[in-house]
C-alpha positions in Angstrom: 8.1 -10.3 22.1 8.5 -11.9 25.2 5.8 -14.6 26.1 4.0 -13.8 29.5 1.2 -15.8 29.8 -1.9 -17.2 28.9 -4.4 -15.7 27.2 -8.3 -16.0 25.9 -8.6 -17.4 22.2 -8.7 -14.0 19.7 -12.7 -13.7 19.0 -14.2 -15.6 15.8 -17.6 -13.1 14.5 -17.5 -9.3 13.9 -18.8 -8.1 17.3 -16.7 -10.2 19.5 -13.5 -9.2 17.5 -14.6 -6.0 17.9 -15.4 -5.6 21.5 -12.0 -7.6 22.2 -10.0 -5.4 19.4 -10.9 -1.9 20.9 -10.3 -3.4 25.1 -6.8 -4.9 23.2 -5.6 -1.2 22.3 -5.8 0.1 25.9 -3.3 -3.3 27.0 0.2 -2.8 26.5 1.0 -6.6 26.4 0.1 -8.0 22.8 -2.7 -11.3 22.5 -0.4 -13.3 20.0 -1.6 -16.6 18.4 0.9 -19.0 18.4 0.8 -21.8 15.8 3.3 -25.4 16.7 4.6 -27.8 14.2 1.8 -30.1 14.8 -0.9 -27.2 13.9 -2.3 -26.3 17.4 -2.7 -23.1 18.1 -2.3 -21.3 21.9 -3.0 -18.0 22.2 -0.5 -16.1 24.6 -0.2 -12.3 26.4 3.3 -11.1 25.1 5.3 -8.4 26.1 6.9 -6.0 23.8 10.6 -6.7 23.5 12.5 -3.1 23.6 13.4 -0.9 20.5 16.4 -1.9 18.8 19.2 0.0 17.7 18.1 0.3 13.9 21.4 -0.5 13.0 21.7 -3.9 14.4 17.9 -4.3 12.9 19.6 -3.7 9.8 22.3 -6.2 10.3 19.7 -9.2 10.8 19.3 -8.9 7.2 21.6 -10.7 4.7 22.4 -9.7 1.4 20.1 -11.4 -0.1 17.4 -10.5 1.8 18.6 -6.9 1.1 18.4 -7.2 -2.8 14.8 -8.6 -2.2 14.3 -5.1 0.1 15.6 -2.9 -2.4 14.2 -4.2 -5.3 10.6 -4.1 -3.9 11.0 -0.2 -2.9 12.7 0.9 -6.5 9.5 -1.1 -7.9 7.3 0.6 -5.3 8.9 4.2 -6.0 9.2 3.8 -9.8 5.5 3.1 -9.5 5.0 6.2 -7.6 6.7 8.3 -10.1 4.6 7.0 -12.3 1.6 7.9 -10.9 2.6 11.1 -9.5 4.3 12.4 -12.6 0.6 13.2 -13.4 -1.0 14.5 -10.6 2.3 17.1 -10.2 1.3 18.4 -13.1 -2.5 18.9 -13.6 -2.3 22.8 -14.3 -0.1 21.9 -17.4 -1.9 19.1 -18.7 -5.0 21.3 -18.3 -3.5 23.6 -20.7 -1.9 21.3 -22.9 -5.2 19.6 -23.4 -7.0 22.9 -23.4 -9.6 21.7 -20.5 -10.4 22.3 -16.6 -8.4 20.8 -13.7 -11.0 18.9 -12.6 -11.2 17.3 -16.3 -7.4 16.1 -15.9 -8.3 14.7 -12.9 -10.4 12.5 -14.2 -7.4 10.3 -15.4 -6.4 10.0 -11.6 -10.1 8.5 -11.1 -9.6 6.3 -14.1 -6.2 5.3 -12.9 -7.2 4.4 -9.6 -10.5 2.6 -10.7 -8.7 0.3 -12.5 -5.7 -0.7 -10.0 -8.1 -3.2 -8.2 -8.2 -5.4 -11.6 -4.8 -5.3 -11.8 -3.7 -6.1 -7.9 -5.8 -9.4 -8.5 -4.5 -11.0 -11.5 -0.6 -9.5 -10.7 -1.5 -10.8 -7.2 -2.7 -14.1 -8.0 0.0 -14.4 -10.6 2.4 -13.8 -7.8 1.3 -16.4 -5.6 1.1 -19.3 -8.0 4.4 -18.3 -10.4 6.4 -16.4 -7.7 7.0 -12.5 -7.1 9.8 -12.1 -9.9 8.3 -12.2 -13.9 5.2 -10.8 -12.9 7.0 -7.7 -11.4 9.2 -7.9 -14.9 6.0 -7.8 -17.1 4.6 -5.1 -14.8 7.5 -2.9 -15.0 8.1 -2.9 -18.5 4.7 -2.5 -19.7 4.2 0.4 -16.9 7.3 2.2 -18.4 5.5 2.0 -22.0 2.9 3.1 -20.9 4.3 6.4 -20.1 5.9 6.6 -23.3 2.2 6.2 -24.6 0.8 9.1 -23.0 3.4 11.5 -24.4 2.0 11.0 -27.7 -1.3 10.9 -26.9 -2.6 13.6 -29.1 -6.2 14.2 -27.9 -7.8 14.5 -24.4 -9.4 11.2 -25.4 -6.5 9.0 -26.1 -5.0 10.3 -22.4 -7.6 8.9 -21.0 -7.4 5.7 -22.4 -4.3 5.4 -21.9 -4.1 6.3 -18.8 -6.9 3.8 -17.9 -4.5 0.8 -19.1 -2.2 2.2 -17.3 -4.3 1.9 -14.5 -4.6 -2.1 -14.8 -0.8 -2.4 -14.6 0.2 0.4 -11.9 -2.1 -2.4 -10.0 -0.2 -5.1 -10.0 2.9 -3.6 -8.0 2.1 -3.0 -4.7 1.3 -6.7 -3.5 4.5 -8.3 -5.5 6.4 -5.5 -4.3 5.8 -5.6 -0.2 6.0 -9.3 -0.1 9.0 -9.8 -1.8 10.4 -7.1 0.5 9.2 -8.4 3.6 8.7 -11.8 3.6 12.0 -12.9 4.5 13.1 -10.1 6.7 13.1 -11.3 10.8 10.1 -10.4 12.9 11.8 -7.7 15.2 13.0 -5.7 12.2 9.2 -5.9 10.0 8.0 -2.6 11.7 11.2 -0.5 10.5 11.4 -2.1 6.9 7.8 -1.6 6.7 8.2 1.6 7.1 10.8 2.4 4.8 9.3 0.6 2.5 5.9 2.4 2.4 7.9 5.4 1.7 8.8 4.3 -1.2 5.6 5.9 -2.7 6.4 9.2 -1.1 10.2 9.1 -2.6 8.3 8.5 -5.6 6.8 11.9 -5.4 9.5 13.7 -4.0 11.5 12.7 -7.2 8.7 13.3 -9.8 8.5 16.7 -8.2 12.4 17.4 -8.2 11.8 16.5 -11.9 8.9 18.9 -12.3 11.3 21.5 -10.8 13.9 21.1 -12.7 11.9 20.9 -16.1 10.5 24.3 -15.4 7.0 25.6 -15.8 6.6 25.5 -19.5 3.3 23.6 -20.6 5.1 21.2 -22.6 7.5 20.5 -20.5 5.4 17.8 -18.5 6.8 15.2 -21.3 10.3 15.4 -20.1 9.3 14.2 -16.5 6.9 11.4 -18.0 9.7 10.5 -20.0 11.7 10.3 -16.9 9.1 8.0 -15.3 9.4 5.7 -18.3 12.9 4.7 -18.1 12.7 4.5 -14.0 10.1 1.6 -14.6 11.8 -0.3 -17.4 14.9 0.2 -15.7 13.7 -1.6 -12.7 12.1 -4.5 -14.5 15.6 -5.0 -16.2 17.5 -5.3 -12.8 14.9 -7.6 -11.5 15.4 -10.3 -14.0 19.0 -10.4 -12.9 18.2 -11.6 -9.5 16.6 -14.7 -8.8 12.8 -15.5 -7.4 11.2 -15.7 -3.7 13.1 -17.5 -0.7 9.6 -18.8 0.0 9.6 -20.4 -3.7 12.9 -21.8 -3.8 12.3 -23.4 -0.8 8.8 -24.7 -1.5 11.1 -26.3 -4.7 13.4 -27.8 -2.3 10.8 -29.5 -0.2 10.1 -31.6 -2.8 6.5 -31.1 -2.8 4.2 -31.4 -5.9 3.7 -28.4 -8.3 1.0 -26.5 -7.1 -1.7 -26.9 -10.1 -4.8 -24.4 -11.2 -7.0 -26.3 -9.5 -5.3 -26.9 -5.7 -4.3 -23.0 -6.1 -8.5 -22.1 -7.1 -9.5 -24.5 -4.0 -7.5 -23.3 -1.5 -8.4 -19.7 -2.6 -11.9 -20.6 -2.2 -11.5 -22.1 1.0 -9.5 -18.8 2.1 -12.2 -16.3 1.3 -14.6 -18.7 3.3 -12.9 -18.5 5.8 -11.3 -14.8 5.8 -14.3 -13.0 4.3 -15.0 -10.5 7.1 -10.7 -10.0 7.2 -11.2 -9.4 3.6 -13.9 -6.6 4.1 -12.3 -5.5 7.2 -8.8 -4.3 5.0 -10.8 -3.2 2.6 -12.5 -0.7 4.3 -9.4 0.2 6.4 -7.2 0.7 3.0 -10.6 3.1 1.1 -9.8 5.3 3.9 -6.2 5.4 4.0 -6.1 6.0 0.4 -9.3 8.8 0.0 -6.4 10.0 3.5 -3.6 10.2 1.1 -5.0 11.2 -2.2 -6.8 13.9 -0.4 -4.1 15.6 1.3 -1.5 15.2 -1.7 -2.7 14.9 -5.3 -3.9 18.4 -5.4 -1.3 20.0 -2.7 0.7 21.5 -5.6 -2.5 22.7 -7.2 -3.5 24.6 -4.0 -0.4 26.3 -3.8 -0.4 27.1 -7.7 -3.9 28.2 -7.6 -5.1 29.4 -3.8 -1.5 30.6 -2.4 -0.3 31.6 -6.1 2.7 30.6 -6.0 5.2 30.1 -8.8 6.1 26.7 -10.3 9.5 26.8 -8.5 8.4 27.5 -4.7 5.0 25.4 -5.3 7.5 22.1 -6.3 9.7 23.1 -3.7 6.4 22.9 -1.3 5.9 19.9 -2.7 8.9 18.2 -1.9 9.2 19.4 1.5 6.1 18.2 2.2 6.9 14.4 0.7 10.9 14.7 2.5 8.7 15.2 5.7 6.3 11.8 4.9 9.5 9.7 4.4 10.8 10.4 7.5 7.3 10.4 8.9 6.5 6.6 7.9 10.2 5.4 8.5 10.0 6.7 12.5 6.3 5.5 13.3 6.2 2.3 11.1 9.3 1.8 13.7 8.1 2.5 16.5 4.9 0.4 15.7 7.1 -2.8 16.2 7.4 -1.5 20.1 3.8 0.4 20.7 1.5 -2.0 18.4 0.2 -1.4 14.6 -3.2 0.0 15.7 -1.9 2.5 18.2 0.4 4.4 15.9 -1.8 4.5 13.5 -4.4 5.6 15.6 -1.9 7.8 17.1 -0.6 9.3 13.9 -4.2 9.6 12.6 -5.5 12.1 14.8 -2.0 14.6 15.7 -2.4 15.1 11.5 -6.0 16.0 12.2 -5.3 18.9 14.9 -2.4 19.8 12.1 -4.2 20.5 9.7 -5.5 24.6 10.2 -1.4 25.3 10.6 -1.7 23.0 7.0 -3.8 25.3 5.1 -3.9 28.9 6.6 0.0 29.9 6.1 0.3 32.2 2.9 4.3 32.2 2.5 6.3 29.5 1.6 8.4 28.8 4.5 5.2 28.4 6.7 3.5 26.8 4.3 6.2 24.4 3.4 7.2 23.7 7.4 3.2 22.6 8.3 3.7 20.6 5.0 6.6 18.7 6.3 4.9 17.7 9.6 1.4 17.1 8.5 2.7 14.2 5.9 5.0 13.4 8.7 1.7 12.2 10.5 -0.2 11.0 7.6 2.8 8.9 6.2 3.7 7.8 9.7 0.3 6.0 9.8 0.7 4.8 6.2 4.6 3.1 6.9 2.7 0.3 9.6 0.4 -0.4 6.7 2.7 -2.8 4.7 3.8 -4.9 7.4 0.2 -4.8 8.7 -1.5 -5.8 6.0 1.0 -8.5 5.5 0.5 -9.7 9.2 -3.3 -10.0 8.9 -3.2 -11.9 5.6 -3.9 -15.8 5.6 0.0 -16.8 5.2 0.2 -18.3 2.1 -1.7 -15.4 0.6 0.7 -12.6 0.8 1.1 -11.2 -2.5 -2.6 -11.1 -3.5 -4.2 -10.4 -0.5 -2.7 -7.3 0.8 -2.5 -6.1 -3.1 -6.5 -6.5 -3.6 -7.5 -5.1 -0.5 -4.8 -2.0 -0.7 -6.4 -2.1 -4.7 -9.9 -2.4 -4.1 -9.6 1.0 -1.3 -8.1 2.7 -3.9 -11.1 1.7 -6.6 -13.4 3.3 -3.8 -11.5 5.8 -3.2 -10.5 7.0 -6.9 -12.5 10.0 -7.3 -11.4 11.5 -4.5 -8.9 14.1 -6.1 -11.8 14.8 -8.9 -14.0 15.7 -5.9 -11.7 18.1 -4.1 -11.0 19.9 -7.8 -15.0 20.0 -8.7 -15.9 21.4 -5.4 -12.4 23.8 -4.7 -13.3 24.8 -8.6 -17.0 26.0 -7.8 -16.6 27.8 -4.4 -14.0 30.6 -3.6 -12.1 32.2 -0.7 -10.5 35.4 -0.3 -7.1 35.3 -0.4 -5.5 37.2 2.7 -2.8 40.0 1.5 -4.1 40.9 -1.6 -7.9 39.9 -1.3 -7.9 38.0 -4.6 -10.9 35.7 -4.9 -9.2 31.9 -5.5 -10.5 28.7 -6.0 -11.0 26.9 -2.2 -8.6 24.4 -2.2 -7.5 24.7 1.3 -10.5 24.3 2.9 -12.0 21.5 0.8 -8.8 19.3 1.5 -8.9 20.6 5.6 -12.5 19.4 5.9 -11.8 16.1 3.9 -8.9 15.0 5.6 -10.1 16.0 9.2 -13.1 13.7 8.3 -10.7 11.0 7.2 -8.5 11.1 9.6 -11.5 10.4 12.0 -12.4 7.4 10.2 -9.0 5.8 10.4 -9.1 6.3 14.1 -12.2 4.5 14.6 -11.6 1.9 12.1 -8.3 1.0 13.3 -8.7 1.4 17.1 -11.8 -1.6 16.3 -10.0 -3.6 14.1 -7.7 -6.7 14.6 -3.7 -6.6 15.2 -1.4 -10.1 14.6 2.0 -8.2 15.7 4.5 -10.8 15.7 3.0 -13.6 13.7 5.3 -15.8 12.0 4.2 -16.2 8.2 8.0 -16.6 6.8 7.8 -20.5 6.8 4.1 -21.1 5.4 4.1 -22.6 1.2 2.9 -21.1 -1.5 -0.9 -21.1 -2.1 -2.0 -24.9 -3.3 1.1 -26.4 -2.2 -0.5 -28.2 1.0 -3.8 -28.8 -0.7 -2.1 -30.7 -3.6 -0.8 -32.5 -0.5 -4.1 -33.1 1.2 -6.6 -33.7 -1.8 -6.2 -36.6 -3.3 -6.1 -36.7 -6.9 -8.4 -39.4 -8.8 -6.5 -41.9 -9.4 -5.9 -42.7 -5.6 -9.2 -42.8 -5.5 -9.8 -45.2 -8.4 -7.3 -47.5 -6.1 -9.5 -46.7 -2.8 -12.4 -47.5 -4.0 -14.4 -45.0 -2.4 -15.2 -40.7 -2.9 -15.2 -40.5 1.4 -11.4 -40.2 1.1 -12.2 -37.3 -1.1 -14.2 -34.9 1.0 -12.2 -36.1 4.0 -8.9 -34.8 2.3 -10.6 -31.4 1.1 -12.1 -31.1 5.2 -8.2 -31.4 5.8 -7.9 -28.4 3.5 -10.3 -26.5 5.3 -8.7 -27.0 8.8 -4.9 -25.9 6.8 -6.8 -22.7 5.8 -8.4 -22.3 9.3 -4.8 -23.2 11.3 -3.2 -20.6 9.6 
């Protein structure tokens, strides 16, 4: 971005931000805070630079930064499979376990309950140890876990397992984008992000590929879990072959003190003072973008199984249309987002998937319905691929693995029943099915009015919410690191003479946490 000129301080308090956040959206030039070495902040009007050839993006990278990249989307898409190696599948596992859809479905809810726990202690764990052996521990254990529920005889013991699997799925996503991301140069974010959000849809493309070519036999949904187990181990083996963070090894450099329990607890504490209404801000933002994506994928295959009555073969083939058509989706927008501003493509995004969505539902052969597939994840990806980077952007900088993890966890804890919800009410009502007049279970319709609602909410939440486009986080130390620095430990004290020193040095903390 090129700086223009002056501009008002960004608004402290929730109506202020708001009222400035929403008159923002409609000015093409971006309010940027700018941070100097001596802490002061100025806030400037900056001017987008032009697009870049994505090539020449990709060419600010080095190779290193580019083993970082890929390693965080494998991670990202092996956790994907994971995930979506169930939800592919319900109709199997339904009669595998001898039970209703709705009933499977309850393992999604489990799943997703229990990601929040595990995005805060992977995501804490990430910013005090570094990004690499948590991601190991994660990966492994994830990839067991899979193995676990193949031989999980009852409906019960899926359940559980699923549940624990839940708790480690968790601790990906946070590790995983700021790993990717934090090194890569600010022009380029908005295109990595982007292809690095779509990471989760590649993740579903390939765990329906494998669904496809396992065929439609009921116990056939081991093959692709088994699949999805040695994707995960296999990406927690490669990671321990490459070294940790840039943003660690040159915190090691620096020469400053190792960051201790206690500095890394207090500057936490002074962060979430501080950030608490940024903190329920992303939270809100990232329950409806996940109740956006859950809805309008998990039970996709399902409607075309059970409403269009399609065959295994063309409903997978649906499938992975649909998810070819959200990776291209979140690569393009998250792009552009670099030139037209995070909000607006989401906002943008947002509402073109929410006129989309009667071509979505209303086709009844496969090549319409798998063409209005393609473009309306196109749309809902495309708003997904600025999340990464934005989430990353709007974190307190030295709080980039946990933060964005919790707050992407914690939507998806509120959002977790929302693929029970569309099976219990698409169970108990029906439609007629044009062509043959077969009464079916009203999928279609109970994702339409869902995701036309959610879409709504995205709009409005973004379009009042903050933007940082173009901060530079890329140089701030790991959590602790500076407060070590600025509190002083007791036995300076015992040599002062005097506790003032004390609560002048944690103020010190305070005004860190505030600067950046």
């Amino acid at each position: 971005m090129a700086a223009d000129s002056n501009a008002e301080p960004i608004a402290k308090g929730t109506i202020p931000t708001i009222k400035q956040s929403f008159r923002d959206l409609f000015r093409w030039r971006q309010r940027v805070a700018i941070t100097n070495e001596y802490g002061e902040v100025a806030t400037e009007w900056q001017t987008p630079e032009p697009l870049q050839n994505p090539v020449k993006l990709f060419m600010q990278l080095s190779a290193k930064d580019w083993v970082f990249f890929i390693v965080g989307l494998l991670a990202w898409t092996a956790d994907a499979f994971d995930f979506h190696a169930l939800s592919i599948q319900t109709v199997k596992l339904a009669k595998y376990y001898d039970t209703s859809k709705t009933n499977v479905t309850t393992a999604i809810t489990l799943t997703l309950l229990l990601r929040s726990i595990g995005a805060a202690f992977f995501g804490l764990a990430g910013d005090k140890f570094g990004r690499k052996w948590p991601m190991v521990v994660n990966m492994i254990v994830l990839g067991l876990l899979q193995i676990a529920t193949i031989y999980s005889a009852t409906f019960q013991q899926f359940l559980a397992v699923r549940s624990l699997f839940g708790l480690f799925m968790g601790g990906v996503y946070g590790n995983a984008i700021a790993m990717a991301l934090e090194n890569c140069p600010v022009n380029a974010r908005g295109l990595m992000s982007g292809i690095l959000q779509q990471g989760y849809s590649f993740g579903y493309v390939l765990a329906a590929c494998a669904n496809l070519g396992v065929g439609g036999s009921t116990e056939s949904w081991k093959t692709v879990f088994w699949i999805a187990a040695g994707f995960s181990i296999a990406v927690g083996l490669v990671r321990i072959c490459f070294p940790e963070s840039n943003q660690f090894l040159e915190a090691k450099r620096s020469g400053k003190p190792k960051v201790t329990p206690a500095a890394f607890f207090r500057e936490t504490r002074h962060m979430l003072a501080k950030e608490w209404r940024m903190c329920i801000y992303c939270i809100i933002l990232m329950t409806w973008f996940n109740y956006y994506s859950h809805t309008s994928q998990d039970s996709y295959t399902t409607f075309l199984l059970t409403q269009k009555e399609f065959e295994n073969a063309a409903a997978s083939r649906g499938s992975i249309i649909m998810k070819v058509g959200a990776c291209v989706g979140g690569t393009i927008i998250g792009y552009l987002s670099q030139f037209i501003g995070r909000r607006r493509a989401m906002v943008g995004a947002a509402l073109i998937s929410a006129c989309l969505i009667p071509a979505w539902i209303l086709p009844t052969s496969e090549p319409s319905l798998s063409a209005s597939g393609f473009f309306m994840q196109f749309f809902v990806q495309g708003a997904w691929g600025v999340i990464p980077i934005h989430l990353n952007e709007l974190s307190p900088p030295a709080f980039r693995s946990s933060f964005p993890g919790i707050t992407y966890q914690l939507g998806n804890m509120i959002s977790s029943p929302s693929a029970q919800i569309v099976n219990a009410i698409a169970e108990s009502h029906f439609v007629t099915r044009a062509g043959n007049g077969d009464r079916v279970e009203a999928y279609g319709p109970t994702m339409g009015i869902a995701t036309a609602i959610i879409a709504l909410g995205i709009v409005v939440t973004a379009a009042l919410g903050p933007e940082k486009r173009g901060s530079r986080f890329e140089t701030t130390a790991p959590a602790g690191t500076d407060v070590e620095d600025l509190v002083k430990r007791p036995s300076d004290d015992a040599e002062a003479g005097s506790d003032s020193d004390v609560g002048r040095s944690e103020k010190g903390a305070e005004e860190r946490i505030e600067r950046v």
